[in-house]
N, C-alpha and C positions, 0 to 999 in steps of 0.2 A: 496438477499444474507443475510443470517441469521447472526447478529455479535452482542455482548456482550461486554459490555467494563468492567475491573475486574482489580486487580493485580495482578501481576506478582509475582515470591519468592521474588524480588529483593524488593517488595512493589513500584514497578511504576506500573502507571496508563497505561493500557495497550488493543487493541483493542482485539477479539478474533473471527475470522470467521469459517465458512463453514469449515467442509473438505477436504483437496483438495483447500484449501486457504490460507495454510502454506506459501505462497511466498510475495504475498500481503500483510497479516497481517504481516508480517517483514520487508517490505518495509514500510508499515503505520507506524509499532512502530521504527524505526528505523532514519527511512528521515524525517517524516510528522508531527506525531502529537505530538511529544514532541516539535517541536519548531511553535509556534502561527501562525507567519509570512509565514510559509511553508504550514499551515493549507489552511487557506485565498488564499493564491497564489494556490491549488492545486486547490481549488474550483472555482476563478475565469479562469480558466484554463478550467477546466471543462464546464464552461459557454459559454465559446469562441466557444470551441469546439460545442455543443449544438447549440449555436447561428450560428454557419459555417462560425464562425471567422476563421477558422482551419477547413483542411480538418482531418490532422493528425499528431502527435507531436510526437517527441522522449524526452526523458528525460532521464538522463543518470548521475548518482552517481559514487562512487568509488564501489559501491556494488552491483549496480542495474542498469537495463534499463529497461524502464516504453515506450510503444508504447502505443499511443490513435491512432486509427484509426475505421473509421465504426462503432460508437458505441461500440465499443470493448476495454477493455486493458488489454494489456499483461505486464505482471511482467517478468523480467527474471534476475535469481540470480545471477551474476558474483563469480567466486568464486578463490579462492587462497588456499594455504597451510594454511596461517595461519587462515583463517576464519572457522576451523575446532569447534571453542570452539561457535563459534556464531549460527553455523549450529547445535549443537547439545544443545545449550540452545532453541532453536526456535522447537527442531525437525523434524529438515529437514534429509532427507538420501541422499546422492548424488546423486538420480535417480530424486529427486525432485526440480527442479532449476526454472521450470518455473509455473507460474500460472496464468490464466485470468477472467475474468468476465467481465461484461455490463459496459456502462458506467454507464447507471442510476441508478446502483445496486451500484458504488463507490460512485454518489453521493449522495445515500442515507447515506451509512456511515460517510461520511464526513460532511453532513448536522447532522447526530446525534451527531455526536463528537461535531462540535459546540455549539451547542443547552447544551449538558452535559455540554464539559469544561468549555467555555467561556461565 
């Protein structure tokens, strides 16, 4: 999975993926990489799972539910009335709620963001 890290208008530091990975990349900029500790924890997470620590994991925000299973994760975007203004800064359309990729492709990103930020 092809991803860019850039700023945002806001001037945060900000991931930028694939098309069709509008879900992810707002679950990343939103849950993950802006706090360190969520960074670390998603990656060892990711290892567990890898290692068959875990066959498969839910993960579950106010915004988000994050499933690992099978090598796979799915993103999927809980949404509300008022997350209307956050959907349309990300540009998301209503039809666009969920998105998935590999694992090995998350941890690629997740391994780059490290390696950048910290």
């Amino acid at each position: 999975m092809d991803h860019e890290f850039c700023y945002d208008e806001s001037g945060e530091l900000v991931v930028r993926l694939d098309m069709g990975q509008e879900v992810t990349a707002l679950w990343l900029n939103t849950d993950i990489i802006p706090k360190r500790d969520m960074t670390f924890a998603l990656l060892d997470l990711i290892n567990d799972l890898e290692s068959g620590t875990f066959n498969e994991k839910l993960l579950a925000t106010p915004k988000f539910e994050v499933m690992f299973s099978e090598g796979e994760v799915n993103v999927t975007r809980l949404t509300s009335d008022s997350d209307d203004d956050l959907d349309e800064d990300a540009g998301l359309s209503t039809m666009e709620l969920t998105s998935g990729c590999g694992l090995e492709d998350l941890k690629a990103v997740v391994e780059s963001w490290i390696q950048f930020r910290y």
